[in-house]
Each structure stands twice: as structure tokens, then as C-alpha cells.
C-alpha positions as CSV (number, residue, x, y, z in Angstrom):
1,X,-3.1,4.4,-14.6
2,X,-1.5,5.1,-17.9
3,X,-1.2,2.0,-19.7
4,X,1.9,3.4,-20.9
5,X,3.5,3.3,-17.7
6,X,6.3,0.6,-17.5
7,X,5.3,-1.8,-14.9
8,X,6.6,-5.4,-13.6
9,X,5.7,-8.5,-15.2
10,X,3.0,-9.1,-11.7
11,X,-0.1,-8.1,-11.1
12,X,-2.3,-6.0,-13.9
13,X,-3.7,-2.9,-12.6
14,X,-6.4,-1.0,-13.9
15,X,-7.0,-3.6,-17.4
16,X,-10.2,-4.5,-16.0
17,X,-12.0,-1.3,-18.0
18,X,-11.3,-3.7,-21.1
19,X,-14.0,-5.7,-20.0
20,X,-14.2,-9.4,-19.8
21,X,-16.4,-12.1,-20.9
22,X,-17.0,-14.0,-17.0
23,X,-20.5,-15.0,-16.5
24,X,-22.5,-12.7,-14.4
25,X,-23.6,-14.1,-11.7
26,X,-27.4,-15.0,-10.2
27,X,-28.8,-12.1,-8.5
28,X,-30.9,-12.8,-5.5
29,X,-28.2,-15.3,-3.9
30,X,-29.3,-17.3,-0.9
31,X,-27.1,-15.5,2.2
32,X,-26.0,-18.0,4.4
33,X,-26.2,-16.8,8.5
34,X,-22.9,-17.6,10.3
35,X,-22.9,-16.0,12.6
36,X,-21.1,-13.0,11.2
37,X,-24.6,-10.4,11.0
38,X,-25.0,-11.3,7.5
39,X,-28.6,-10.2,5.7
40,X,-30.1,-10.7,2.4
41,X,-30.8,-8.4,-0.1
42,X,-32.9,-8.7,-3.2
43,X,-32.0,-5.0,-4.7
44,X,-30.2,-1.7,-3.1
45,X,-33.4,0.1,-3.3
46,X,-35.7,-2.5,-2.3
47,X,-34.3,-3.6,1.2
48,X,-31.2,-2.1,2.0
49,X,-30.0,-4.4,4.9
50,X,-28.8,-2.3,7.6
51,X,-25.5,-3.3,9.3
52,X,-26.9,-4.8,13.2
53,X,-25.0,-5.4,16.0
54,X,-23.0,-8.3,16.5
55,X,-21.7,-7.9,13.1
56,X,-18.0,-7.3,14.4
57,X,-15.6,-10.3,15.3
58,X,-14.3,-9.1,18.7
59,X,-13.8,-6.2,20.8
60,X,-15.4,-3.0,22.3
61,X,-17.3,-0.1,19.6
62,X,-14.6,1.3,17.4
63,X,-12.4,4.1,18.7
64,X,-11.9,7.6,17.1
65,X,-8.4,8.6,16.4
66,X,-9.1,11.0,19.3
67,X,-9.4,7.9,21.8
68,X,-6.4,6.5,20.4
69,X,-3.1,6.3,22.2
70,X,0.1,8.1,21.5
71,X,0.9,8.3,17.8
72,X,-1.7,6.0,16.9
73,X,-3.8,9.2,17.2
74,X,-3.0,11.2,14.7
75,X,-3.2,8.3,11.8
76,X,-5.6,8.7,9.5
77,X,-7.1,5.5,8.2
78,X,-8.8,5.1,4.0
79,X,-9.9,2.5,1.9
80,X,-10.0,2.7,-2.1
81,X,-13.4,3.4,-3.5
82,X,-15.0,3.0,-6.9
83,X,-17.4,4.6,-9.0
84,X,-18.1,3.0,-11.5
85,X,-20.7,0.4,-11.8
86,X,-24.4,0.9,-13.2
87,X,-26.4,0.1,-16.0
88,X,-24.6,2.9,-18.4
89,X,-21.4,2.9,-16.7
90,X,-18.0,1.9,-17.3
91,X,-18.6,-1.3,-15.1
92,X,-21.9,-3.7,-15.0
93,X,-20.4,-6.2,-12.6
94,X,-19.6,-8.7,-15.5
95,X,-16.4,-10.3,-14.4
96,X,-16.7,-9.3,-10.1
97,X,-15.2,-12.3,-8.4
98,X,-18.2,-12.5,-5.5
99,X,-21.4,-10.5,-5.7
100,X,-21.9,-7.9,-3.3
101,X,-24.8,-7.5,-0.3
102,X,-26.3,-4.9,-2.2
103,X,-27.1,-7.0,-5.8
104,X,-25.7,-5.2,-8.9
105,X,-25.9,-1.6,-7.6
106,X,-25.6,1.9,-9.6
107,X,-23.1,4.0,-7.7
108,X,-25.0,6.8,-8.1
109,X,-28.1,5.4,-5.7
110,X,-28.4,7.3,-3.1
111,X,-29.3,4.9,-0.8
112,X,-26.0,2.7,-1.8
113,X,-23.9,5.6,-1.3
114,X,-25.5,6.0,2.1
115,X,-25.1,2.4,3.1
116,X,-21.6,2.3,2.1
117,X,-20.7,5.0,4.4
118,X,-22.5,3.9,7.1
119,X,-20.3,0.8,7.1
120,X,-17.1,2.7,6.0
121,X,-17.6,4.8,8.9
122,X,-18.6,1.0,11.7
123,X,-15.5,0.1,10.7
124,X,-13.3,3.1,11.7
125,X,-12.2,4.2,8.3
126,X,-11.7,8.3,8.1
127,X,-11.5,8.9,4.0
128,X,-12.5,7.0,0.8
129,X,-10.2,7.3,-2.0
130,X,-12.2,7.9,-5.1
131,X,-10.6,6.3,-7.8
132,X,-10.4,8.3,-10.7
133,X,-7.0,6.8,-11.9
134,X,-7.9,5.6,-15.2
135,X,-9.7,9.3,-16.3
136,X,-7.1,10.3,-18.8
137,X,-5.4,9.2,-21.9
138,X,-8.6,7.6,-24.0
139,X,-10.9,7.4,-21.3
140,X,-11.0,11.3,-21.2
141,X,-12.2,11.4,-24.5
142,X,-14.4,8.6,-25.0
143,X,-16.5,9.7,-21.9
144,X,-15.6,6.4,-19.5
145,X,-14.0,9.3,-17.4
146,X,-17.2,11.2,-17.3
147,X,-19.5,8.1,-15.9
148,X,-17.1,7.6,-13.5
149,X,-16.8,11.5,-12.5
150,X,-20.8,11.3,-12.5
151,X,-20.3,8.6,-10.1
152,X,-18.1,10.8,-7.7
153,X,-20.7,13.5,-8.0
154,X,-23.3,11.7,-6.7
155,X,-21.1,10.6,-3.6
156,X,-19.9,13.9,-2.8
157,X,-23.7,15.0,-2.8
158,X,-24.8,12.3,-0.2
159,X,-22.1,13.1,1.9
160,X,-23.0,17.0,2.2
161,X,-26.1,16.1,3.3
162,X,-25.1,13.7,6.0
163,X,-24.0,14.4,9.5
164,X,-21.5,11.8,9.6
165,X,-19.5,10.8,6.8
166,X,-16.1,9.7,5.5
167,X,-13.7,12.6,4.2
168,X,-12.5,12.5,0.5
169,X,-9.1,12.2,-1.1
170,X,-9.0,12.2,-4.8
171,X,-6.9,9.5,-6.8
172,X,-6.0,10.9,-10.3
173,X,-4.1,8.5,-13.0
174,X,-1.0,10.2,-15.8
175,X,-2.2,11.1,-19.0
176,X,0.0,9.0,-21.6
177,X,2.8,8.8,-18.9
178,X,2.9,12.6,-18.0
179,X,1.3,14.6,-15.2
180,X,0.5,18.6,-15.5
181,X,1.5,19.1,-19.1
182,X,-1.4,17.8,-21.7
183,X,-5.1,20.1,-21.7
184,X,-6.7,17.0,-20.3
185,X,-4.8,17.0,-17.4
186,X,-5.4,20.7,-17.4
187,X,-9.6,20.0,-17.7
188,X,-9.6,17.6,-14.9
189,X,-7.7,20.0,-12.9
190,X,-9.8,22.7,-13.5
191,X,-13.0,20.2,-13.2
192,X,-11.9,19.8,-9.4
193,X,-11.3,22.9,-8.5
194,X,-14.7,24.5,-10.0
195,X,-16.9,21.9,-9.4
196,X,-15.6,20.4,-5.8
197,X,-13.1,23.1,-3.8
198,X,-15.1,26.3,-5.0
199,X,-18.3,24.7,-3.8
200,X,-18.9,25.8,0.0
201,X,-21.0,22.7,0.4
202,X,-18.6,20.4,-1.0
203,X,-15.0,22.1,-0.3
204,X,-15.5,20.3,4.1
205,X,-15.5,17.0,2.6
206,X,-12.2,17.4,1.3
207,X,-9.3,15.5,3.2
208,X,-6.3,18.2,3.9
209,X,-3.0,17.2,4.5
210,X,-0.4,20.0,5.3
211,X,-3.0,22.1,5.4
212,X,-4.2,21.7,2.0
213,X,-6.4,18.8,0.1
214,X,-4.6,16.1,-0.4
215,X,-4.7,14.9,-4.3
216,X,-3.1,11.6,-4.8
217,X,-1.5,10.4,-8.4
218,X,-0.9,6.9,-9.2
219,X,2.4,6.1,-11.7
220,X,2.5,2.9,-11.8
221,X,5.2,0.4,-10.7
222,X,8.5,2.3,-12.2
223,X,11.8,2.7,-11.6
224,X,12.4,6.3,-12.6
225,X,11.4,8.8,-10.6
226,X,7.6,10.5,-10.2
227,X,6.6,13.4,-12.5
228,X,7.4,16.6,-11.0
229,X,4.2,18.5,-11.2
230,X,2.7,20.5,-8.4
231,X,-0.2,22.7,-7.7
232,X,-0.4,25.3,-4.7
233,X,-4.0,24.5,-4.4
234,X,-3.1,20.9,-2.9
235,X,-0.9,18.9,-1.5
236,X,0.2,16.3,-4.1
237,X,1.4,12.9,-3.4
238,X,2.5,10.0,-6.4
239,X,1.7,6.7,-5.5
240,X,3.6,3.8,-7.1
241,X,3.5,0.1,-6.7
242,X,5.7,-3.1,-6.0
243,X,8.2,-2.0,-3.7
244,X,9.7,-4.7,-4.0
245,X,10.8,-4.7,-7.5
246,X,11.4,-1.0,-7.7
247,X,12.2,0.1,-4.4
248,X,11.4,3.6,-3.0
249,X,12.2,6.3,-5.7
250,X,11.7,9.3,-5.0
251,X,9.7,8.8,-1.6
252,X,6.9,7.7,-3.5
253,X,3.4,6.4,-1.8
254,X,1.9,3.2,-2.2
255,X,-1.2,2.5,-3.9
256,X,0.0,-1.8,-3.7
257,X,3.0,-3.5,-2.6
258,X,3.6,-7.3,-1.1
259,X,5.5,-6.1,1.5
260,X,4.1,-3.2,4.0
261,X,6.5,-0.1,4.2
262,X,6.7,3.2,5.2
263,X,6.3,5.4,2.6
264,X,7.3,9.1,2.7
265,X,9.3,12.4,1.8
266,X,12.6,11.3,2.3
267,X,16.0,12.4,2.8
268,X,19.1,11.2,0.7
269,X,21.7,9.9,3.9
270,X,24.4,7.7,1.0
271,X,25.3,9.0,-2.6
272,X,27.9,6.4,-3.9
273,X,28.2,8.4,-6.9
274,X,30.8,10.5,-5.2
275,X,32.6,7.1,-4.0
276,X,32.6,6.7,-0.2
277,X,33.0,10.4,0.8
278,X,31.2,11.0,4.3
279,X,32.2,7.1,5.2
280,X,34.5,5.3,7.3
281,X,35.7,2.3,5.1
282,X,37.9,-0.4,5.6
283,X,39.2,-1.5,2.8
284,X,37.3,-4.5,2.3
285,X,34.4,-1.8,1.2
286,X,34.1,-1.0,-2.6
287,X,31.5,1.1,-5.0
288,X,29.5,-1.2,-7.6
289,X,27.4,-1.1,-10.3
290,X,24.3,-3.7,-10.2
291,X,20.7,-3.6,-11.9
292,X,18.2,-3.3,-8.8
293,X,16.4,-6.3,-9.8
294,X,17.2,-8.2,-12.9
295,X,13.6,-9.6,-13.6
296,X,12.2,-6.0,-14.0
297,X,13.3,-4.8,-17.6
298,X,14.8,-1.3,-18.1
299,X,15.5,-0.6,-15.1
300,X,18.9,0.8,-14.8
301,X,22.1,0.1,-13.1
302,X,22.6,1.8,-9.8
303,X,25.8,2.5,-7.5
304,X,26.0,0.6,-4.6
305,X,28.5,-0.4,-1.8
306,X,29.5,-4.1,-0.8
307,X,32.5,-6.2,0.5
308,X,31.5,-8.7,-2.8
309,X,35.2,-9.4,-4.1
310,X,36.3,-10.1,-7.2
311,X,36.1,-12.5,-9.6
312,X,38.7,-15.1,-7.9
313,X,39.9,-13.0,-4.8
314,X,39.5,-13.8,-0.9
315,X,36.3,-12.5,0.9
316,X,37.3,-9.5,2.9
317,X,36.0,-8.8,6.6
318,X,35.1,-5.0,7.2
319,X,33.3,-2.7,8.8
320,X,31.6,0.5,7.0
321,X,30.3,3.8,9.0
322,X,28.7,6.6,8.3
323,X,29.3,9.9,9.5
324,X,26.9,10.9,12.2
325,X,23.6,12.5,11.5
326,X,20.9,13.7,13.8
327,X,17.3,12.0,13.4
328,X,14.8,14.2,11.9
329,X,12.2,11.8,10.5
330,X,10.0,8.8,12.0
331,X,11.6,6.0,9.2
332,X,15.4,5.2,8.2
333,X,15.2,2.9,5.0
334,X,17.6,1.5,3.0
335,X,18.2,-0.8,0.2
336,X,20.0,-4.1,0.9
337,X,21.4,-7.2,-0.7
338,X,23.9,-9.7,0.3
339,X,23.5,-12.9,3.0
340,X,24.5,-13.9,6.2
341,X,25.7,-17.3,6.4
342,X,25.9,-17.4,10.4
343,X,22.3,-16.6,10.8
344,X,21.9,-19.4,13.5
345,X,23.9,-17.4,15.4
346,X,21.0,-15.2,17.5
347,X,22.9,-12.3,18.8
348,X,23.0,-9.0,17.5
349,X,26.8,-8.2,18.2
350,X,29.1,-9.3,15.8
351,X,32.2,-11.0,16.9
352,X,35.0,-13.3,15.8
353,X,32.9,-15.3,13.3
354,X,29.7,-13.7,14.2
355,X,27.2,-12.0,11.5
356,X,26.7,-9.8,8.4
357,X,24.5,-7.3,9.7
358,X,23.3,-3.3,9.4
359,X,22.9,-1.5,12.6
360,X,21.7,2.3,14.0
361,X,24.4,3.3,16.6
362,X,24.6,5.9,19.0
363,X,27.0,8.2,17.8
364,X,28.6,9.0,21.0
365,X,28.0,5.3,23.0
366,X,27.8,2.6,20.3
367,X,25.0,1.8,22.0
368,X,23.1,-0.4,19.0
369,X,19.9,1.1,18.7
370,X,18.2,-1.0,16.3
371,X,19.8,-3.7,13.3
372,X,19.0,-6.1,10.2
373,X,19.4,-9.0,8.4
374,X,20.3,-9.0,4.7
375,X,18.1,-10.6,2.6
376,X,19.9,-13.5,1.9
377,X,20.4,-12.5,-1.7
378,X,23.3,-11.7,-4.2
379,X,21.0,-10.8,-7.3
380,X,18.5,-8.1,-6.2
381,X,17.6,-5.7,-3.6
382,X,15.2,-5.5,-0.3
383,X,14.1,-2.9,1.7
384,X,14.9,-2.5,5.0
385,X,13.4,0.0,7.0
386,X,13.0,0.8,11.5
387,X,10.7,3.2,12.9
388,X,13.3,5.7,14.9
389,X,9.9,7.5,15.9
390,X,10.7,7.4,19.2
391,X,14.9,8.3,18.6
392,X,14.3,11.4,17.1
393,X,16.5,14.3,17.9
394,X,19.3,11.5,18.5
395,X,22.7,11.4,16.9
396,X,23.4,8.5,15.6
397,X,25.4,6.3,13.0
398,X,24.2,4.3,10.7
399,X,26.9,1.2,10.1
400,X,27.3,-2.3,8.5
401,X,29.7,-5.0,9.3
402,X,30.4,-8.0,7.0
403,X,32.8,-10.8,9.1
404,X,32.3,-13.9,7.1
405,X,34.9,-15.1,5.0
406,X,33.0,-17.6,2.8
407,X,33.3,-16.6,-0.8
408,X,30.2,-15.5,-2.8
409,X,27.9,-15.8,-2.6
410,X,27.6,-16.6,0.7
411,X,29.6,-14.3,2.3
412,X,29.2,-10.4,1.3
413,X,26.9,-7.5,2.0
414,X,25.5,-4.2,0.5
415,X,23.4,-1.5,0.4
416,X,22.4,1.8,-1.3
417,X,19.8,4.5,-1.0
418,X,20.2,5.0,3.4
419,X,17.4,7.9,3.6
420,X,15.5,9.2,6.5
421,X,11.9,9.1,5.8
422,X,8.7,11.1,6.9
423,X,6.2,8.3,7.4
424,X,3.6,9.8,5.7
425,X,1.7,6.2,5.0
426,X,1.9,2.4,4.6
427,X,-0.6,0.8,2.4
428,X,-2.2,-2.8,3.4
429,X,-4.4,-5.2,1.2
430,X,-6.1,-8.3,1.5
431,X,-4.7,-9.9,-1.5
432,X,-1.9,-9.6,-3.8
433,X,-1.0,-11.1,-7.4
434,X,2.5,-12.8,-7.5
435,X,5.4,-11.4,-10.2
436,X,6.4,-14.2,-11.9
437,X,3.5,-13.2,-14.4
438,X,0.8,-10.7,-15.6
439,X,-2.1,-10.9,-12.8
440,X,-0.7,-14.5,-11.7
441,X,-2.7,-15.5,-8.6
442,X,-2.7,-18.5,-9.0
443,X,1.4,-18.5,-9.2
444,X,3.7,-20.0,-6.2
445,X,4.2,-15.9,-5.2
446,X,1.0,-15.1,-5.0
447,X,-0.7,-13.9,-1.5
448,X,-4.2,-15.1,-1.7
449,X,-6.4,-13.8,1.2
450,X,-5.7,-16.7,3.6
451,X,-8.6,-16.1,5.5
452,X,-7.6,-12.5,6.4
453,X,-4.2,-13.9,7.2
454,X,-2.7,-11.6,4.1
455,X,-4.3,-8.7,5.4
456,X,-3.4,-9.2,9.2
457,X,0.1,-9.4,7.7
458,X,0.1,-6.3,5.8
459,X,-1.8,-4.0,8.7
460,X,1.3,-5.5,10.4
461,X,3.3,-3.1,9.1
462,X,0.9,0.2,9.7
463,X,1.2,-1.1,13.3
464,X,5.1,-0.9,13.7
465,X,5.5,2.2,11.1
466,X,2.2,3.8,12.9
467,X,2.3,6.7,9.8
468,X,0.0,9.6,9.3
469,X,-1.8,8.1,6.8
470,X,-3.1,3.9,6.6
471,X,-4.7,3.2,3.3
472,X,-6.7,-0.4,2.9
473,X,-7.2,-1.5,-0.5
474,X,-9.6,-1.8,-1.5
475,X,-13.6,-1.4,-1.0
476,X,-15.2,-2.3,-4.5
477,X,-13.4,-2.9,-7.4
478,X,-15.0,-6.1,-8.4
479,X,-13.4,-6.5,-11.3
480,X,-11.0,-8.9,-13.4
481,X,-8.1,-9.3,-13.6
482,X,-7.3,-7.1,-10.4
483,X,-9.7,-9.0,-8.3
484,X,-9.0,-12.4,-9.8
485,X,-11.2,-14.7,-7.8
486,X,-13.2,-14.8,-4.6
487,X,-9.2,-15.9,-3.1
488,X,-7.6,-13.8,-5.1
489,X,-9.5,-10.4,-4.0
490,X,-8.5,-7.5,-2.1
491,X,-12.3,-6.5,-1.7
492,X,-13.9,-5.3,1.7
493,X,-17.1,-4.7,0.7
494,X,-20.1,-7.0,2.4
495,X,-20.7,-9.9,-0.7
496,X,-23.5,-12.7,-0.6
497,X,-22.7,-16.0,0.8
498,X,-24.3,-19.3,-0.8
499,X,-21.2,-21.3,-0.5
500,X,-18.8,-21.0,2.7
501,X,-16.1,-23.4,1.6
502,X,-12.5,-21.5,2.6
503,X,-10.9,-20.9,-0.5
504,X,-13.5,-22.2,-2.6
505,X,-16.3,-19.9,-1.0
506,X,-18.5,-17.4,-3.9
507,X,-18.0,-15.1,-0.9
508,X,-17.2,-13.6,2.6
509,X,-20.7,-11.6,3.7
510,X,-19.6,-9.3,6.7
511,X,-16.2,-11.4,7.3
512,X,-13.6,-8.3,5.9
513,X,-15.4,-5.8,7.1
514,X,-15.4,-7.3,11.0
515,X,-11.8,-8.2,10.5
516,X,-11.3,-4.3,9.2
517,X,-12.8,-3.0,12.0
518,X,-11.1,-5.1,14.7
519,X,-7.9,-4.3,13.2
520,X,-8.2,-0.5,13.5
521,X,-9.7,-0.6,17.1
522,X,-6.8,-2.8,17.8
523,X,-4.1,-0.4,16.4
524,X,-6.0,2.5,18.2
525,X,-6.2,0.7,21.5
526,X,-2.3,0.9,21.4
527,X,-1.8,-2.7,20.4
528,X,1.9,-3.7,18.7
529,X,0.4,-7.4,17.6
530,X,-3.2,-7.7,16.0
531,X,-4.3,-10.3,17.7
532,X,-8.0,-11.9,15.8
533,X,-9.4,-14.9,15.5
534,X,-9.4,-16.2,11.8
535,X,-12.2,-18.3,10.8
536,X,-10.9,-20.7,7.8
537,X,-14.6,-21.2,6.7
538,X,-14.0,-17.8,4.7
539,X,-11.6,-17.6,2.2
């Protein structure tokens, strides 16, 4: 990530390369045997435990995408990847937040490298996502991009030589807030294509998506949209962060948010720059200006439509409808704000003194196909999204009535931004910082791991979008500030185990990488609930 990017004042990303001044920890940590197939390991070369059955929570072997049911086939499920630790590399494990199974491994060893898939690939996982987002800007330059590079090499070499293996998807960071434009960029570029795609031994590791490999580029948590570069060689994605705070511009990817979405190539449904052209509008119904989200600086106002009166006047009742489109994509999303004061009131069709609500109509019937809540807020914006998946080819109408009379700002509603979206990929995690302040996890909005109850949470979402693409973050970062504390870690990656106290454990052995697995058999099995047993021992 560029450090110039702008970002929200939540969790750091990518600061860890600074360094840190944590103790390391003792190698050679007692591993305590729960009963989750945990084994010791003095060294990664020495005794490189091998993963043993019984090492899973629950449930059969781990289905292929080709067992899976229905649309839950054709996703494609990756986890983040690092390669960066070693005795001369960028990272030497000196602020990791639990020490992993394998000691304080190189990531060029081989036999790491082998043991990493070989788990990867128990738990059901298709790709790795090498991280390569903090190459450019100084790290280019001052060779940090190189170690980790090196890193990459020595994984992609492995992985030719094995029968089974993960695929490969490449995560590339801006250079000084720009994509395509600087010779860096240009290098790297050129580095990839050379070294990896011309290579007949390395080329079949690459994941393609639309028929080309995919190349993924992380911008950063930002309002504006993604750069506009593009090579015919791949198929290139941006990934942003903190949803949200920003929202969804552009159709961006995910590489982190606290809430799972669909993420996608959309299509624009509402442009409120044009006033209410293509709507049915009562009068109640008016075009705004509002920031998206006044805690994120610089971001810029944005048109929007709402029954909030003015300053003094009566709340209006109304009802707002667009004209009718034909679904074309898996996701419609949209942006909303606003309350609903008569949410006691459990059904979905308004009445005299019934609800503020957004619903998908059929065009022709008014049958209700799917609706929402707002958020309950009069300040900033949520996303709303519904998998119309199975409603595709459907005309419909998208339409949101506001009947409460209550004056703000209890009783209005709004939206902006109604797309249809391609869902191309929700991303999940185990753990995330809150935004109340730089890497806070210890703040009242932070998601610590819960157990795996964060995570369970977040795959929620790749259950109900069921996308193309599921990303997990994140394997091995091991690293401050991102991976905060043994609570406070996204990590999947087996650790050592000599204190199994919940939230105040040094570790979680096997524990993320049964609940992993479980969790994609689940979703493959054709499951609309996880449904795992949670062991509060772990943290």
C-alpha cells in the first residue's frame, strides 16, 4: 500500500515494514495437546510436524468446488500470504503476536513452503494471494521489494514441482498513489511477465479469471475512485478497504472491511445529479447534498435523495419508484441512511403507520421480492445489498417508502448509489481494528477474534452473496500493528500453544485452521448457516 493513500483514522495497514521494538518471543515453546492435532516443532527443517488426522473440528474430508452444490461450485476460495520473513528479510518475526508451529521460519525453505501448502490445500483453500503490496514507492528502491520478490520466487518453484498445490494470484501495492504511470510500476510489470507468465513451468500456477491471470491492486481505504490502469495481459482488479466508511466506489474489491459485502463490476441504476429523472416521486422526495461519512476527512459531498425536510417543516410521507429494469447481475446494492421509528412493527408491508423501508418489486405484480431496513442513522451512510442470484432475467423495481411522520431525525429516509453488481468476491477475516483510531483493537469498535465468532460472522456473508471469488485474510502476517495481539489477529496459520487462556492465550495451534476448513466444507455442502462448535479456550 502507498502510504500516501488517504485512509480512515481505523486500522493501519501495511506500517508493520517500519519495524517495532516487541520482544521476540522464546523459540522452542512447549505445545499444549487439546485435542485439536496440535504437534511441536523445534525448527522447520528439523521436524516439520505433519498435519494428522483428527486435526479438523467436525465434519466429513473437505469437498472440491466440483462436489459442491449449485453456485457454491464455481467459488473460488484464497487466503493472503506473505513472504517475507527470514534472517535477511524484510521481517524476522520481531513484533508477531503468537509464534507459529514452524519456529521463526525463512519463507524461502522449501520444506516451509511445502508444509504451508499442504495445509492450505486440508483446508479447502484454491489460491494464495502473494502479497506484494508494499513493493513500490521506497521499498522498490531500497531492495525490501526484492527480499520479498525472492520470497515469491522460492514459492512459485515449490509449487511447480508439486502435484498438488494452491494456484496464485498476485497482490501488487500503488507507487506514490498512482498505478501504470511511474518506471517502477513499469519494472515490476515487466518482472512478472518475464520472469512468471513467459515461464512454461511457472505460467499453470497462475490463477485466471475471465480467461486471463488475475492481478489484484490494493488502494487503500479511499473515497475517490480506483486508478484506471489496465493491462491486456491480465485481468486487473483494485482492492480497497473499509466499506463502511467509503462505501463501494467504483465496484472496488475488498482486501478488509467490518462488514462482509459483495464486491463487484457494477452498474450505475440512480444518478441524482440529473435530479429525479427515471423516478416516480411524490413530492415528499427531494435531491440533497451530504458528506458520506463525516468522521472520514476529504471525502466529498455527494447527491442523494431523502424525504428529510427542512429546517422547521412537517415530515412528509411518500413513496419513491424507480423505473423498471431487468436483472442482469447476482447483487443489487445501495447506499442508505435514515431510521425507522416503527421497527417493532415485524411486517414487511407498509401500511397506515407502518415502516420506512427499501424494497425489490416485481415490475408487473408488486410482488415484494426482497426489502431493508435503514440503518437507523441521519449522519452517515450503510450499505445495503440482496443476492437477486436467483431473480435474474426478472423485471423489477427497485422502491422506498417513508410513512412516519415524526420529525428528524427520527422519521426520514435516503439513499444513493442503487447499482446492480457482478459478485465477483466478498472478503472475510478473523479480526478487525475498530475506526475510532489508528490500529485501535483495543477500542469499543473493535472485532477481536471471539473465538472464531468474528470470522464465522464474516464467512456469513460469502454464504448468502456465494460470489466467484471468497478471500480469507489472512495466513501469515505476523506483524504489528496489523496483527495487534494474539486477540487482535486475523492469522490462520498453525501457532504454538503454552497458554490456552481465551483471550489471554499466546496462541491457537490448529484451532483457525479446523474452523477454516469446516467453514468451506460447510458452504460447499450447500449450507445457508455455518453451523461450528466454538471452543472459548482459544481466543
Amino acid at each position: 500500500m502507498s502510504e500516501e493513500a488517504p485512509r480512515p483514522s481505523g486500522m493501519a495497514r501495511r506500517n508493520l515494514l517500519k519495524g517495532g521494538s516487541a520482544a521476540a518471543l522464546a523459540a522452542g515453546a512447549l505445545t499444549l495437546g487439546t485435542g485439536a492435532g496440535q504437534a511441536a516443532a523445534q525448527s522447520p527443517t528439523a521436524s516439520v510436524p505433519a498435519l494428522r488426522d483428527g486435526t479438523r473440528l467436525t465434519g466429513p474430508a473437505a469437498r472440491g468446488r466440483q462436489s459442491a452444490r449449485g453456485r457454491r461450485g464455481r467459488t473460488r476460495f484464497g487466503i493472503g500470504y506473505e513472504t517475507w520473513f527470514g534472517e535477511n528479510n524484510v521481517m524476522q518475526f520481531e513484533t508477531t503476536e503468537a509464534e507459529p508451529l514452524l519456529g521463526r521460519y525463512d519463507s524461502s525453505d522449501p520444506e516451509v513452503i511445502r508444509q504451508h501448502a499442504q495445509w492450505i490445500l486440508w483446508a479447502g483453500y484454491d489460491f494464495i494471494m502473494l502479497d506484494w503490496s508494499n513493493n513500490l514507492g521506497g521499498n522498490w528502491t531500497s531492495g525490501t521489494a526484492k527480499k520479498i520478490m525472492a520470497g515469491s520466487d522460492a514459492v512459485l518453484d515449490v509449487y511447480a514441482g508439486l502435484k498438488k498445490r494452491p494456484q496464485v494470484v498476485l497482490l501488487l501495492g500503488l507507487d506514490n498513489g498512482t498505478a501504470g504511470t511511474t518506471d517502477n510500476w513499469k519494472e515490476q510489470i515487466d518482472r512478472i511477465k518475464t520472469t512468471y507468465l513467459a515461464n512454461p513451468r511457472l505460467r499453470p500456477l497462475f490463477m485466471e479469471y475471465d480467461g486471463k491471470p488475475l492481478l489484484n491492486v490494493y488502494t487503500g481505504a479511499r473515497w475517490t475512485e480506483p486508478p484506471t490502469w489496465d493491462d491486456p495481459d491480465f485481468t486487473v482488479r483494485y482492492m480497497g478497504a473499509f466499506r463502511e466508511i467509503v462505501l463501494n466506489p467504483g465496484g472496488s474489491w475488498s482486501w478488509i472491511d467490518r462488514a462482509p459485502y459483495a464486491n463487484g463490476q457494477s452498474t450505475p441504476l440512480s444518478d441524482f445529479s440529473k435530479g429525479l429523472a427515471g423516478w416516480n416521486a411524490d413530492p415528499a422526495w427531494k435531491v440533497a447534498k451530504m458528506s458520506v461519512n463525516a468522521a472520514y476527512p476529504g471525502v466529498p459531498d455527494i447527491e442523494f435523495v431523502s424525504t428529510r425536510p427542512d429546517k422547521d417543516a412537517p415530515q412528509k410521507t411518500g413513496t419513491i419508484t424507480s423505473d423498471p429494469f431487468v436483472l442482469t447481475q447476482g447483487v443489487v446494492s445501495f447506499n442508505a441512511i435514515g431510521t425507522d421509528a416503527a421497527a417493532h412493527i415485524t411486517k414487511a408491508v407498509p401500511g397506515p403507520g407502518g415502516r420506512n423501508l427499501y424494497y425489490l418489486k416485481d415490475a408487473e405484480s408488486g410482488e415484494v421480492l426482497r426489502w431493508a431496513e435503514p440503518p437507523g442513522t441521519d449522519t452517515y451512510f450503510m450499505v445495503r445489498q440482496w443476492n437477486v442470484a436467483d431473480l435474474k432475467g426478472r423485471k423489477v423495481v427497485f422502491q422506498v417508502v417513508s410513512n412516519r411522520t415524526e420529525g428528524p431525525p427520527v422519521g426520514w429516509i435516503g439513499f444513493f448509489g442503487l447499482q446492480q453488481q457482478r459478485a465477483e468476491m466478498v472478503t472475510a477475516a478473523a479480526s478487525l481494528g475498530g475506526n475510532e483510531y489508528y490500529g485501535a483493537y483495543g477500542n469499543w469498535d473493535a472485532q477481536n477474534r471471539m473465538s472464531g465468532a468474528t470470522l464465522v460472522h464474516q464467512v456469513q456473508g460469502i454464504y448468502d452473496y456465494e460470489p466467484e471469488l471468497a478471500l480469507v485474510q489472512q495466513w501469515n502476517e505476523f506483524g504489528a500493528p496489523d496483527q495487534f495481539s494474539v486477540a487482535g489477529s486475523n492469522d490462520i496459520e498453525p501457532t504454538k500453544v503454552t497458554r490456552l487462556d481465551g483471550p489471554n492465550s499466546d496462541g491457537w495451534g490448529f484451532y483457525y485452521l479446523n474452523l477454516t476448513r469446516d467453514l468451506i466444507d460447510q458452504y460447499r455442502a450447500g449450507k445457508s448457516t455455518p453451523q461450528v462448535l466454538l471452543d472459548s479456550r482459544y481466543p
